[in-house]
N, C-alpha and C positions, 0 to 999 in steps of 0.2 A: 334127829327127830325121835321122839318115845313111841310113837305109832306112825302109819304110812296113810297119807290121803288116798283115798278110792279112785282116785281119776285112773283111768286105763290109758297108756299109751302105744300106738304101736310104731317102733323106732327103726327105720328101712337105713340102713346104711350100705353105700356102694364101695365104700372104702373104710376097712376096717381090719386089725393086725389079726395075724402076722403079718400083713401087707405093710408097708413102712412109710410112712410122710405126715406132715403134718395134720391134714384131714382124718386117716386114722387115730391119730393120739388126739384131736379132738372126741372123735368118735366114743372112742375107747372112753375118756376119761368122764366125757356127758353122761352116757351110760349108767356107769357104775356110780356116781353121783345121785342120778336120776332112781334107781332101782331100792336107794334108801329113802326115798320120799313117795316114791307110787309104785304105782304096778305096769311093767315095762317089760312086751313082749320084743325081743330086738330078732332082723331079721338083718343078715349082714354077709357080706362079701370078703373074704378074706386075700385073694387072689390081685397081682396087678395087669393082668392080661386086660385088654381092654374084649378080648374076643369070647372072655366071660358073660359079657353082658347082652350078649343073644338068649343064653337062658334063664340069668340071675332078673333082668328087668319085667317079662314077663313071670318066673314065677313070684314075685315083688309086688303084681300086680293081682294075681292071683290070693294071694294070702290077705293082701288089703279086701279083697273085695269082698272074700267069707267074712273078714274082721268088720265088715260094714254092713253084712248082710245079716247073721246072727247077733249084728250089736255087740261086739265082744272089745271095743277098745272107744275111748272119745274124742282121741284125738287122733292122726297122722302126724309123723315124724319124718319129711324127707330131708337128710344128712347132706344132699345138695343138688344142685340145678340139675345133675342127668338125672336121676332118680326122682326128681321132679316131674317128670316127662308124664309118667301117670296120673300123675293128679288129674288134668283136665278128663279124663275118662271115667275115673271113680267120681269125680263132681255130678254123675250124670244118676249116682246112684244116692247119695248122703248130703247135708249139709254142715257133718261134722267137722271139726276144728282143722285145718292144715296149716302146719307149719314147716317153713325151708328153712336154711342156712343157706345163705351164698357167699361165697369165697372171694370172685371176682374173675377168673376161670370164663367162669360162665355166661356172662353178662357179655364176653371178648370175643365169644368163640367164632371162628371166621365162618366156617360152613352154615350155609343159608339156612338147611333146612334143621339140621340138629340146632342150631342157634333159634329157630321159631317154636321147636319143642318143647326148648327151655324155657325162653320166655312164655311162652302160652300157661307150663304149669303154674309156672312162680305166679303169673297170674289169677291163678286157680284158688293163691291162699291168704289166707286168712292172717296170718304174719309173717314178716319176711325180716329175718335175724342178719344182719352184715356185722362181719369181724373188725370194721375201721369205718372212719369217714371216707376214705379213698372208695373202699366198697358200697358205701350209700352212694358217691353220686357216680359211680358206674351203671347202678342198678334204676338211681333215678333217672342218667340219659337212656335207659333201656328200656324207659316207659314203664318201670314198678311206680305204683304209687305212692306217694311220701306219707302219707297217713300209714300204710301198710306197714312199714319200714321201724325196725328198733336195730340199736346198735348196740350189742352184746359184745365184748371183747372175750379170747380166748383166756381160757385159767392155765396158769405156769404150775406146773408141780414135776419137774424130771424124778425120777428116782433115785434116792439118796444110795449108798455105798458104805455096809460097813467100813466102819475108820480101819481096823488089820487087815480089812481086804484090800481098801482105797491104797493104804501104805505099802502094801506088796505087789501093786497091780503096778505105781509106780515107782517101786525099785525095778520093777523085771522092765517095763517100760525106757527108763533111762538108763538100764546098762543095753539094751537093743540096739537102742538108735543113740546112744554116748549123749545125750543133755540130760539136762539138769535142773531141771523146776525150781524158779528162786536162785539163780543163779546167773543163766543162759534167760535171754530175751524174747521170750515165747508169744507168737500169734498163732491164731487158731482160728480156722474156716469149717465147718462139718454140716451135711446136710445134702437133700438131691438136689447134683446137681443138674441147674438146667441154664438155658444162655443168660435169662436175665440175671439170675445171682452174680455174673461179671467176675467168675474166677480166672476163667479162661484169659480173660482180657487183661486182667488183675498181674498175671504172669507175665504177660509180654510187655506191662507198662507201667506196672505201680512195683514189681519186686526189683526191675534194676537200679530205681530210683531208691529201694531201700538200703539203708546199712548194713554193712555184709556180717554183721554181728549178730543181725537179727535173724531167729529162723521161723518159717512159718508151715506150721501142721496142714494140710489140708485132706478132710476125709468124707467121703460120700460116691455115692455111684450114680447113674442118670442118663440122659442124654447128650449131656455135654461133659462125661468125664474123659471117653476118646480124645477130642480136642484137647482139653487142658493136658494129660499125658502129652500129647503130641508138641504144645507147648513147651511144656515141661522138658522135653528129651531136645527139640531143635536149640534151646536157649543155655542148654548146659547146667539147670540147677538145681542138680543132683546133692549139692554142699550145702543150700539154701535152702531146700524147697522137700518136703518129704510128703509124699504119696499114697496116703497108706487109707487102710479099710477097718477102722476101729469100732470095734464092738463097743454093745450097750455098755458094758463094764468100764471098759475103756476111758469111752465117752464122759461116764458119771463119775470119775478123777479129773479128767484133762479139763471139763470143763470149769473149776475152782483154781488148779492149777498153773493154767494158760495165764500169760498175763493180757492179753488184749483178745478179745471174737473182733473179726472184719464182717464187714458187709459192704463189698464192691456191688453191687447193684448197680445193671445198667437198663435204661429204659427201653423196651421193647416192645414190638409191635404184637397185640391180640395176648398179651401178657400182662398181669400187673403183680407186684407181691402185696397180697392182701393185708397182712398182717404182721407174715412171720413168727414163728417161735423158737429156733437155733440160737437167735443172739438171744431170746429171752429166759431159754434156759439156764445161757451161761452168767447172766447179769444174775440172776435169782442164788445165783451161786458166788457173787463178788466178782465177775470178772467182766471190768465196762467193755465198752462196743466204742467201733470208730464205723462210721457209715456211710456212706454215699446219700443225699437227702434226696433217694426216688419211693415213690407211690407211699402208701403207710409205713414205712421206716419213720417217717416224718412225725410220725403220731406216736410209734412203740418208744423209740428213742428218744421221748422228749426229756428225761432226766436218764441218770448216771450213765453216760457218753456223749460222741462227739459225732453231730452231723456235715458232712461237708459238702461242698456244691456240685454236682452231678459232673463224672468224667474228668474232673482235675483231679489225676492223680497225684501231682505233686503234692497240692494242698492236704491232700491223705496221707501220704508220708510224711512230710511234714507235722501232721497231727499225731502219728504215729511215734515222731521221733519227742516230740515237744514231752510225750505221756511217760517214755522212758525218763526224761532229763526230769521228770519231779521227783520233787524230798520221799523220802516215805512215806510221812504225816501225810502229803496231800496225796498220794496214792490211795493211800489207806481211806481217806474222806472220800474219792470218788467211787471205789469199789464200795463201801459201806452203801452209796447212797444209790448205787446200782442196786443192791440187793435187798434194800428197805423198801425201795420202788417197787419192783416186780413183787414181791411179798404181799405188799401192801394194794397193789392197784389191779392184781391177776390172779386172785382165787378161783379155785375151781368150786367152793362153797358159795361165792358170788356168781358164778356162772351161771351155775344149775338150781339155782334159786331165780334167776331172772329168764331160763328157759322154760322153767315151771308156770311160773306168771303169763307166759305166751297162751301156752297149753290150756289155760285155764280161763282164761280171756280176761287175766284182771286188767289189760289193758296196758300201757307205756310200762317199758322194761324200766325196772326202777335206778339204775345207776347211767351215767352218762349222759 
């Protein structure tokens, strides 16, 4: 844009880096998006303590409420359903513009009462942005109203890697661990882990079924990385199975590299995967996805990969092995069309154009 629209926003995020997950790199990338097209006070949470949010929520609420009081922004920005929690109290002062995102999180959350806080704010706004279809009818059994509701999908943009660094990152990479990119049989899982992502489970039930030729990356920390370790050491598959904690750097080679991203996903209870962006990183980079067909997987994955029916892990290896046994040519066409796809259907210039439109009340998000 040659000049900046006047609307004022003020943008409360409770998750945002150095903090690391995908609602951060949402955050993060709206943001600075956003900041080219209006004027964007951000007020944000770097930290993953959740025991941050005794003072971050209240002064959240504090900064909105001078921001409403001396009129200094037009619209509200809450980044997600806890940070929503205020809305219904500043409603008592303004009728200015509120906008959420929800995840899907939120909409699940077991505890009675932080569950009616969320809900009450999201009810508070004025638009209610969901990352998939999975997350509208979450949000619709949750009693948000369908009028309210627009479906924005996440923008893909990982960070690129100069090509001397890319090249150097993986020599020193595969004389560490002895493979071989384009050679050796590479799968690749990265991201927090938690139960539903189904790595843990992924070990004890989908790697013996694989061919021992193949080896599979897996990198992330979380909740459930104890387990899968624990996995990992009773099952022996120290020759198979590498454990490791790869930097950003790292990350922005392996993922072009890798020949296949997984997504074991299993269905879990007060949990859903909203969206995901890990395999869409790596698609945006040529490397297709093989996935288990739970919650919006169903929706990200609809072109360049392979959906499979929930908890048959054979039919996963099997998918897995069918993708090794193609020509090149058709390798080549499905990474191609993995990576035209996310290109083409996950801009963050489409995003932040259709969150702008929220803000401003033009009305239905224009894509989707």
């Amino acid at each position: 844009m040659s000049s900046k629209n006047n609307t004022r926003i003020l943008f409360l995020a409770r998750r945002y880096p150095p903090s690391v997950g995908g609602i951060q790199t949402h955050c993060y990338n709206l943001y600075h998006r956003l900041i080219e097209m209006c004027s964007v006070k951000l007020v944000a949470l770097g930290r993953d303590s959740l025991l941050h949010l005794i003072w971050f929520v209240p002064y959240c609420f504090l900064v909105s409420f001078f921001c409403v009081l001396f009129r200094r922004v037009d619209a509200i920005y809450f980044s997600d359903g806890v940070i929503c929690s205020i809305a219904p109290f500043l409603r008592l002062f303004t009728r200015m513009r509120f906008v959420v995102t929800i995840y899907g999180l939120e909409m699940t959350y077991s505890n009675p009462i932080f569950s009616r806080m969320m809900r009450f704010g999201v009810s508070c706004c004025d638009k209610v942005a969901v990352i998939s279809q999975i997350t509208r009818a979450v949000s619709i059994q949750a009693g948000v109203p369908v009028e309210k509701i627009e479906i924005i999908y996440l923008g893909i943009d990982p960070p690129s890697i100069p090509k001397a660094q890319r090249e150097a990152l993986k020599a020193r990479f595969e004389a560490e661990y002895g493979i071989q990119f384009g050679r050796d049989k590479i799968v690749l899982n990265f991201g927090r882990q938690v139960p539903r992502k189904g790595v843990a489970k992924f070990l004890a039930c989908g790697v013996p079924l694989l061919n021992r030729d193949i080896k599979l990356i897996v990198s992330g920390s979380g909740p459930d990385a104890e387990r899968i370790r624990e996995i990992w050491e009773e099952n022996g598959l120290y020759d198979r199975v590498l454990l490791l904690y790869l930097s950003d750097e790292e990350l922005g080679f392996i993922r072009g590299e890798a020949d296949l991203f997984i997504m074991p996903n299993v269905p879990y209870p007060n949990d859903v995967e909203g969206f995901g962006i890990t395999h869409l990183e790596c698609m945006h980079d040529g490397t297709p996805v093989v996935a288990f067909a739970v919650d919006a997987l169903t929706e990200s994955v609809s072109r360049g990969g392979y959906l499979i029916p929930p908890n048959d892990y054979q039919a996963f290896v099997d998918q897995v092995h069918a993708f090794f046994e193609l020509s090149a040519t058709e390798r080549e066409q499905i990474e191609r069309e993995a990576r035209d796809y996310v290109r083409s259907e996950f801009t963050w210039d489409k995003t932040a154009a259709e969150y702008f439109d929220l803000f401003v009340g033009k009305g239905k998000a224009i894509r989707r």
